[in-house]
N, CA, C and O atoms as CSV, one atom per row, in Angstrom:
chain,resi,resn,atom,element,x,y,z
A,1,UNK,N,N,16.631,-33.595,7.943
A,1,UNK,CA,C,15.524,-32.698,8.179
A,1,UNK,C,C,15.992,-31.271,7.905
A,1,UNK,O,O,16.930,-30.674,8.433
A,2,UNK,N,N,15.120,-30.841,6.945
A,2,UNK,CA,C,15.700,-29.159,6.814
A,2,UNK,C,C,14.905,-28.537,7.794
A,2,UNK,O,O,14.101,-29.129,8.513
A,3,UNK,N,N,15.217,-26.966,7.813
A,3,UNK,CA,C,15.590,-26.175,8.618
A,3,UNK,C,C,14.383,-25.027,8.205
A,3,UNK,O,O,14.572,-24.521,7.098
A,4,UNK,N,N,13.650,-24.737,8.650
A,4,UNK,CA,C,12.698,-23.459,7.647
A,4,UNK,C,C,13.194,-22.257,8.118
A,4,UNK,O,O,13.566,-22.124,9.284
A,5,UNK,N,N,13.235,-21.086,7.027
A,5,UNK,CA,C,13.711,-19.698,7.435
A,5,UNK,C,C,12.690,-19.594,7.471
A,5,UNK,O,O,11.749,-20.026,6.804
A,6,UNK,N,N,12.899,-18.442,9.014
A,6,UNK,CA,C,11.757,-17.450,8.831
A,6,UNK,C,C,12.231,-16.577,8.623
A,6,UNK,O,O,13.441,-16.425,8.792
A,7,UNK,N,N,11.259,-15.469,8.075
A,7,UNK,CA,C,11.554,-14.175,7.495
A,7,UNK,C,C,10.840,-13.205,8.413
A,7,UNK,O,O,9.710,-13.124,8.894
A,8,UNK,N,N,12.645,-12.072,8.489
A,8,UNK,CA,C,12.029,-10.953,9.541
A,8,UNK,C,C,11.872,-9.820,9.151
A,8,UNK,O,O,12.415,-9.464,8.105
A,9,UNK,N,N,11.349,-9.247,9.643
A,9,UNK,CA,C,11.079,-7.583,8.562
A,9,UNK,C,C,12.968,-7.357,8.753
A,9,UNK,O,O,13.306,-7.119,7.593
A,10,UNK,N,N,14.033,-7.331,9.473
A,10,UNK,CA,C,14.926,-7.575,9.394
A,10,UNK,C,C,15.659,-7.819,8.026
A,10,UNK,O,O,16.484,-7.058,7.520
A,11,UNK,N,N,15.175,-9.118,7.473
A,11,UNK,CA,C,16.293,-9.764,6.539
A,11,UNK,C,C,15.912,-9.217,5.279
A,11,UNK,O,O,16.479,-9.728,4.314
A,12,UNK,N,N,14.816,-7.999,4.963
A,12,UNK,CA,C,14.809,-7.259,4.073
A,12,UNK,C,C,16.182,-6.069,3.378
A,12,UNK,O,O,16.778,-5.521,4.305
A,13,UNK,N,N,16.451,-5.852,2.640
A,13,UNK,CA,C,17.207,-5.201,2.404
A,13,UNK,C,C,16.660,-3.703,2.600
A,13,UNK,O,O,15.467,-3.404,2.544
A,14,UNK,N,N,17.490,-2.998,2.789
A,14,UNK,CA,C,17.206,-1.456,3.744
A,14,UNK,C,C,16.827,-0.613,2.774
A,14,UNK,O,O,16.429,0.401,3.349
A,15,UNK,N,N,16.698,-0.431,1.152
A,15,UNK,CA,C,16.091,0.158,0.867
A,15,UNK,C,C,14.721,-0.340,0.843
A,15,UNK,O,O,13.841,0.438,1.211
A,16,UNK,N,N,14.403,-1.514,0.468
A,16,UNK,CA,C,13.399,-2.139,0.307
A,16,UNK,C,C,12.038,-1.406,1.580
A,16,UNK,O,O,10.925,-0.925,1.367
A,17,UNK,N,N,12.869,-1.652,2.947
A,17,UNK,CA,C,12.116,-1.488,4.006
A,17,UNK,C,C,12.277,-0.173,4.127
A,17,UNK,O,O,11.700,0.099,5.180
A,18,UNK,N,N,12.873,1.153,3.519
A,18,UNK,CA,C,12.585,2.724,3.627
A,18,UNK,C,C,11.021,2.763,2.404
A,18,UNK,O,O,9.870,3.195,2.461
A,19,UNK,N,N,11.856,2.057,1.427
A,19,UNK,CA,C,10.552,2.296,0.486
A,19,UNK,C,C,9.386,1.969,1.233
A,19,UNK,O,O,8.724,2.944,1.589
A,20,UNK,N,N,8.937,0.766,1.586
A,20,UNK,CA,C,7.873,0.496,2.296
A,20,UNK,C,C,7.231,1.165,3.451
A,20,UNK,O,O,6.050,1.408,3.702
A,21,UNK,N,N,8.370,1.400,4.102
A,21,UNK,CA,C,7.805,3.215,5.137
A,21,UNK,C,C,7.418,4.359,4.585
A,21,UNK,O,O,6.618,5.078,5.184
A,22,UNK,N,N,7.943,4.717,3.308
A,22,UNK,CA,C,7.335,5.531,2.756
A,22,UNK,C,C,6.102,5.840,2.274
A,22,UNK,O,O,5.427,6.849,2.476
A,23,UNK,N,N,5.769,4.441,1.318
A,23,UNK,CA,C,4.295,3.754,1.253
A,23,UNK,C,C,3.268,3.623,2.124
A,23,UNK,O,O,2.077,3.628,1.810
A,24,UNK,N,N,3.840,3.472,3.529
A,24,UNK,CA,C,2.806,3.181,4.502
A,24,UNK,C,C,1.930,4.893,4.836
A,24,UNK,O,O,0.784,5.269,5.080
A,25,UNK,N,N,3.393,5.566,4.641
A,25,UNK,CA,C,2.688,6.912,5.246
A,25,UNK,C,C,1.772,7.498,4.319
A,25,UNK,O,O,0.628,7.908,4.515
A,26,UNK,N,N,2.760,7.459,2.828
A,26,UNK,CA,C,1.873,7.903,1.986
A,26,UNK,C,C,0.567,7.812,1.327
A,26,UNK,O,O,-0.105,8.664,0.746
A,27,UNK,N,N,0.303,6.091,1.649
A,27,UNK,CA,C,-1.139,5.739,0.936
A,27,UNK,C,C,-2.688,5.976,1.538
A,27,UNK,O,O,-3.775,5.517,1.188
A,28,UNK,N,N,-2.399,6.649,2.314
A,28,UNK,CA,C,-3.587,7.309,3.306
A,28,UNK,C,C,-4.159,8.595,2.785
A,28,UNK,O,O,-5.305,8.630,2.336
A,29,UNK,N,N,-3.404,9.624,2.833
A,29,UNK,CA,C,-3.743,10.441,2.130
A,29,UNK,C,C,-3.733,11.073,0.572
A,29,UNK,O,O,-4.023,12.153,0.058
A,30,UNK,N,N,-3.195,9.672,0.088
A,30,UNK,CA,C,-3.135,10.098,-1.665
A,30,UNK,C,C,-4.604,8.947,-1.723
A,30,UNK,O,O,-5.229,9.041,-2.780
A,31,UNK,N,N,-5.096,8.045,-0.829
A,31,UNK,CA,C,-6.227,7.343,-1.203
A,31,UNK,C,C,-7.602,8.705,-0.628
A,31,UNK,O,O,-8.615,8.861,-1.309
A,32,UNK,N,N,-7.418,9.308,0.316
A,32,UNK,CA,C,-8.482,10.190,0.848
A,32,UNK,C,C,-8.447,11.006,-0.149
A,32,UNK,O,O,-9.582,11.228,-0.571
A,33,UNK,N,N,-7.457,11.665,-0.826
A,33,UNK,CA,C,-7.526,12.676,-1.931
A,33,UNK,C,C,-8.231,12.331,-2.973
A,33,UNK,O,O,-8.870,13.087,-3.705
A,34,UNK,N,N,-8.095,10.921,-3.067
A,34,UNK,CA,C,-8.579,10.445,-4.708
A,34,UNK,C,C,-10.000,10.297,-3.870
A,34,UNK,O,O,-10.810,11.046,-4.414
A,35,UNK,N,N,-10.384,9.861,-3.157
A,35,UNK,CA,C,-11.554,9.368,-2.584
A,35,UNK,C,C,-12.689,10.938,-3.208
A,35,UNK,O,O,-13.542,11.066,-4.086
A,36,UNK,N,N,-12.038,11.907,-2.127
A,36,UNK,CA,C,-12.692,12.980,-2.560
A,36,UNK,C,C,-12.683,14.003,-3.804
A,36,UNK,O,O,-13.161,15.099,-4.097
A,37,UNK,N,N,-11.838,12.978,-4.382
A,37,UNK,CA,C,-12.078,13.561,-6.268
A,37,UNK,C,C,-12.867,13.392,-6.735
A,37,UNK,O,O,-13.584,14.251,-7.248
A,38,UNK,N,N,-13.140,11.550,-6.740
A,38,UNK,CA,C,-14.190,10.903,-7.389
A,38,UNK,C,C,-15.221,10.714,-7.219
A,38,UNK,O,O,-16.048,10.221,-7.986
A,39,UNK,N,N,-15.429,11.394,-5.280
A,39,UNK,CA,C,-17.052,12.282,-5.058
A,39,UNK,C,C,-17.693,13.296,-5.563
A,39,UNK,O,O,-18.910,13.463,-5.487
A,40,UNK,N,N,-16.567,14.326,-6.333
A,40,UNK,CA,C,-17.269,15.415,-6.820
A,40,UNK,C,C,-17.075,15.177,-8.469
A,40,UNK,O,O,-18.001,15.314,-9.268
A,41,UNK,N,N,-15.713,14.797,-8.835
A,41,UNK,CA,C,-15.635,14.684,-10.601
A,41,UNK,C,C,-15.763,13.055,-11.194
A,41,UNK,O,O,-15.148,12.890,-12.248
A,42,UNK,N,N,-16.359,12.039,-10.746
A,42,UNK,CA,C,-16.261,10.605,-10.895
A,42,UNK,C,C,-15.977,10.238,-12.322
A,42,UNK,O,O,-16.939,10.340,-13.083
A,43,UNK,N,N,-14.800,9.815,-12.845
A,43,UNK,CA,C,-14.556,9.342,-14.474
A,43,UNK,C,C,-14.021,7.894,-13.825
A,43,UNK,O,O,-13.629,7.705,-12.673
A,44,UNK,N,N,-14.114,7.037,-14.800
A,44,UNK,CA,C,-13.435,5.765,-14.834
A,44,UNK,C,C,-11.652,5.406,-13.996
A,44,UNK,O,O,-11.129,4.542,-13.292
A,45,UNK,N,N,-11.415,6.259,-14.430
A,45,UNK,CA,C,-10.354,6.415,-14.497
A,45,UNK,C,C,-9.793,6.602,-12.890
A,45,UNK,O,O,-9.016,5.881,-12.264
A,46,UNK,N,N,-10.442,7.760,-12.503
A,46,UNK,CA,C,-10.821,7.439,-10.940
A,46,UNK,C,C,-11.013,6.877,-10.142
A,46,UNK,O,O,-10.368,7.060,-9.110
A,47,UNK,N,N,-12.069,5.841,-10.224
A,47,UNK,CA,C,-12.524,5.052,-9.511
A,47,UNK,C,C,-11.693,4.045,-10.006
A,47,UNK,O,O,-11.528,3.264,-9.069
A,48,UNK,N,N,-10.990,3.597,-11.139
A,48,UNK,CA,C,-10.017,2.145,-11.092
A,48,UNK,C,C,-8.637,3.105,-10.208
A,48,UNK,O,O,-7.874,2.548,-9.419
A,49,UNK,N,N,-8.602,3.764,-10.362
A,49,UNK,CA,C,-7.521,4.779,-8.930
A,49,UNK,C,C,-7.551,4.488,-7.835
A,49,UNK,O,O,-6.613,3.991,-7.211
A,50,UNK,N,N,-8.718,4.769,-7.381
A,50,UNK,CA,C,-9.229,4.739,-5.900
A,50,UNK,C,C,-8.767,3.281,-5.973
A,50,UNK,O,O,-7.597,3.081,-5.647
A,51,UNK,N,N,-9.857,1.744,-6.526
A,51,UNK,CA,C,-9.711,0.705,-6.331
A,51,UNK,C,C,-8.490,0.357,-5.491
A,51,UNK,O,O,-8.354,-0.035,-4.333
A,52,UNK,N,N,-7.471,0.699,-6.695
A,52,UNK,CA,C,-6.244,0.226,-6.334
A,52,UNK,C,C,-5.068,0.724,-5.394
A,52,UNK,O,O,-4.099,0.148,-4.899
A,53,UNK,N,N,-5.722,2.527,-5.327
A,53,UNK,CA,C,-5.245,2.954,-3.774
A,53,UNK,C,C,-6.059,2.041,-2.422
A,53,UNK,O,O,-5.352,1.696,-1.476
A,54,UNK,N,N,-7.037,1.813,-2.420
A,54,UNK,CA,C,-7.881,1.157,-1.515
A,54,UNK,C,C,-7.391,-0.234,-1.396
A,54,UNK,O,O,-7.337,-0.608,-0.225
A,55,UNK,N,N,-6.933,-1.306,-2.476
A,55,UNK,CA,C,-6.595,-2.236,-2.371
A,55,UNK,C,C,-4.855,-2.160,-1.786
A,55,UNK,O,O,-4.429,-3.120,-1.144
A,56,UNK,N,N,-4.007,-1.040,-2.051
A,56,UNK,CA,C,-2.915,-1.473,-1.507
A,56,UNK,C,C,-2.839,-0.931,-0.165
A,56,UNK,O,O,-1.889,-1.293,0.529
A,57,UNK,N,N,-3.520,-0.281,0.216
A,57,UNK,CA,C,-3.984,0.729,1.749
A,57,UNK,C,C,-3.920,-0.689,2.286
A,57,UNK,O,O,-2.830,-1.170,2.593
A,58,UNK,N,N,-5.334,-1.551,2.441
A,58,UNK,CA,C,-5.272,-2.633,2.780
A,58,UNK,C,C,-4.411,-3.622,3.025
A,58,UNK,O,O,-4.189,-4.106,4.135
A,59,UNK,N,N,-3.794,-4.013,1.751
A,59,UNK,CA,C,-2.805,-5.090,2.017
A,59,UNK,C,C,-1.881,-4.676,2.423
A,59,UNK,O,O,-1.126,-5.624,2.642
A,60,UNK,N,N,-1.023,-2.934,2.919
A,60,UNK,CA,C,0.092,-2.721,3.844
A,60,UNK,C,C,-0.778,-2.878,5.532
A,60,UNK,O,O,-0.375,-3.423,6.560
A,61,UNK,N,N,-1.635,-2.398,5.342
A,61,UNK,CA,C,-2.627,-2.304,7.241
A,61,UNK,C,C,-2.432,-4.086,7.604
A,61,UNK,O,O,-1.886,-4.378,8.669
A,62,UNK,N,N,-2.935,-5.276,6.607
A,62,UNK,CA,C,-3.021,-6.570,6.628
A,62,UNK,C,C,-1.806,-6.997,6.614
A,62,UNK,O,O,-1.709,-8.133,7.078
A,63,UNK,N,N,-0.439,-6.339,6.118
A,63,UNK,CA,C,1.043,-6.673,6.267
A,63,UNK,C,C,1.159,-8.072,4.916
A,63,UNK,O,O,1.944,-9.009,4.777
A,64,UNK,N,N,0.198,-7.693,4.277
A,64,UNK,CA,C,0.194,-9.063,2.870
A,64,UNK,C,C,1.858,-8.377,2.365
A,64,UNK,O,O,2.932,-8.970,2.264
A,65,UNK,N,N,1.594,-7.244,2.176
A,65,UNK,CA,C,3.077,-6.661,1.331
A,65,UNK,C,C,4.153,-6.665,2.264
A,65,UNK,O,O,5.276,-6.304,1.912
C-alpha cells in the first residue's frame, strides 16, 4: 500500500512561495487600476487585461495557484 504525499505550502521551494506573496499583494491593485482604465479608455486590449488580472485575483483568493 503506498503512502500519499500531501503537499504543504511548506514543501514549496522559498522562492517559489516569496514570488507568490508578492503576487498576492500585488494583483489587487494592478487589477483596480486596469479596472479603472477600461472605464474611461476601453480598447480590446484592456479588457483581455482586466480578464486575466480578474481571473488570476481569483484563483490566488480560491488558493487554485
Amino acid at each position: 500500500m503506498k503512502r500519499r504525499k500531501f503537499i504543504t505550502k511548506y514543501s514549496y521551494t522559498p522562492w517559489y512561495r516569496t514570488t507568490k506573496r508578492v503576487c498576492e499583494q500585488l494583483i489587487l491593485p494592478f487589477t483596480i487600476f486596469q479596472l479603472i482604465r477600461t472605464l474611461f479608455i476601453p480598447t480590446v486590449f484592456d479588457v483581455l487585461l482586466l480578464a486575466v488580472f480578474i481571473a488570476i485575483a481569483v484563483s490566488i483568493y480560491f488558493e487554485i495557484v
